[in-house]
N, C-alpha and C positions, 0 to 999 in steps of 0.2 A: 384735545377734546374731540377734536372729530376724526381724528382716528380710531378713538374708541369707541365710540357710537355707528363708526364704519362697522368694526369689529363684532360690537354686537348684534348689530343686524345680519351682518353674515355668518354668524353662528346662532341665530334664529333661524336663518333661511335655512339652512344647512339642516338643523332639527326638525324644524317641519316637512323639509323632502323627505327625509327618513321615514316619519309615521305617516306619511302621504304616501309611499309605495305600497302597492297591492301586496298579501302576503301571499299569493299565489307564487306572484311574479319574484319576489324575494325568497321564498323555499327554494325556486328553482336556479336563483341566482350563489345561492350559498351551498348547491350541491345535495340538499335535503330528500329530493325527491327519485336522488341513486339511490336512493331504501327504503323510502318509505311513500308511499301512494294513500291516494283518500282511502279509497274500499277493494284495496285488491294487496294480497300480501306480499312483499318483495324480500326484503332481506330484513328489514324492522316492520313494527307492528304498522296495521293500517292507524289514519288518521280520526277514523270511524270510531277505531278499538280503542285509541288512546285517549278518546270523548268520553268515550263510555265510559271507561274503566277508572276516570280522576273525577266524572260527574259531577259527585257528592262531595268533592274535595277542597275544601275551601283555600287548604294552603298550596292546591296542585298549582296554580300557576307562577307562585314563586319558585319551588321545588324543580318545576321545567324546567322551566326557562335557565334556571344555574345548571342541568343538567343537558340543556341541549349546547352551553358552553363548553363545559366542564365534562362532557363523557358523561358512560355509565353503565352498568348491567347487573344482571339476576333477575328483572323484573320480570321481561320478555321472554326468557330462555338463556340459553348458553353465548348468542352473540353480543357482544359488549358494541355499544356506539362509542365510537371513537370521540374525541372533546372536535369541538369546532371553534376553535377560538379566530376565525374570522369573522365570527359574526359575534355582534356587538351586542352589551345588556339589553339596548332599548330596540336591536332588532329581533333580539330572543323573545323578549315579551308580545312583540307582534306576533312573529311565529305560532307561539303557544298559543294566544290570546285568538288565535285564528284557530287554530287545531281545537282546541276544547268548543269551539262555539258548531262544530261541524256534529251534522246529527246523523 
């Protein structure tokens, strides 16, 4: 019993540092920000454009978020984002949930 009560405390801890990290700091830890910046164009769209552009979108941050796993393109142009399957669902949805709220 108390190894499992061990257990689940350490995989609470574990969840909470996750959504406890800055998404700043987590963009640039997963490589995010080799293409795409807040307000200046790089290689994908800014984080400004991609605010803007899903605004009114209510199911944009589910749609993200499997797309900044899973790849994707045609939106932007002719460059396709490659998948980033190192970063995890519930750090995709920080991401996103970070990017959409940028004005």
């Amino acid at each position: 019993m108390k190894k499992l009560i061990t257990s689940a405390i350490l995989i609470m801890s574990l969840t909470t540092t996750v959504y406890a990290v800055d998404p700043k700091t987590l963009a640039q830890s997963k490589n995010c920000l080799a293409c795409h910046a807040i307000d200046s164009k790089l290689v994908g769209p800014t984080y400004k454009d991609i605010a803007a552009k899903y605004k009114n979108d209510p199911l944009a941050e589910d749609r993200l978020s499997k797309k900044v796993i899973l790849g994707g393109g045609g939106v932007w142009g002719t460059m396709p984002m490659p998948p980033n399957t190192q970063v995890t669902p519930a750090e995709s949805k920080i991401l996103v949930k970070w990017i959409l709220s940028i004005k």
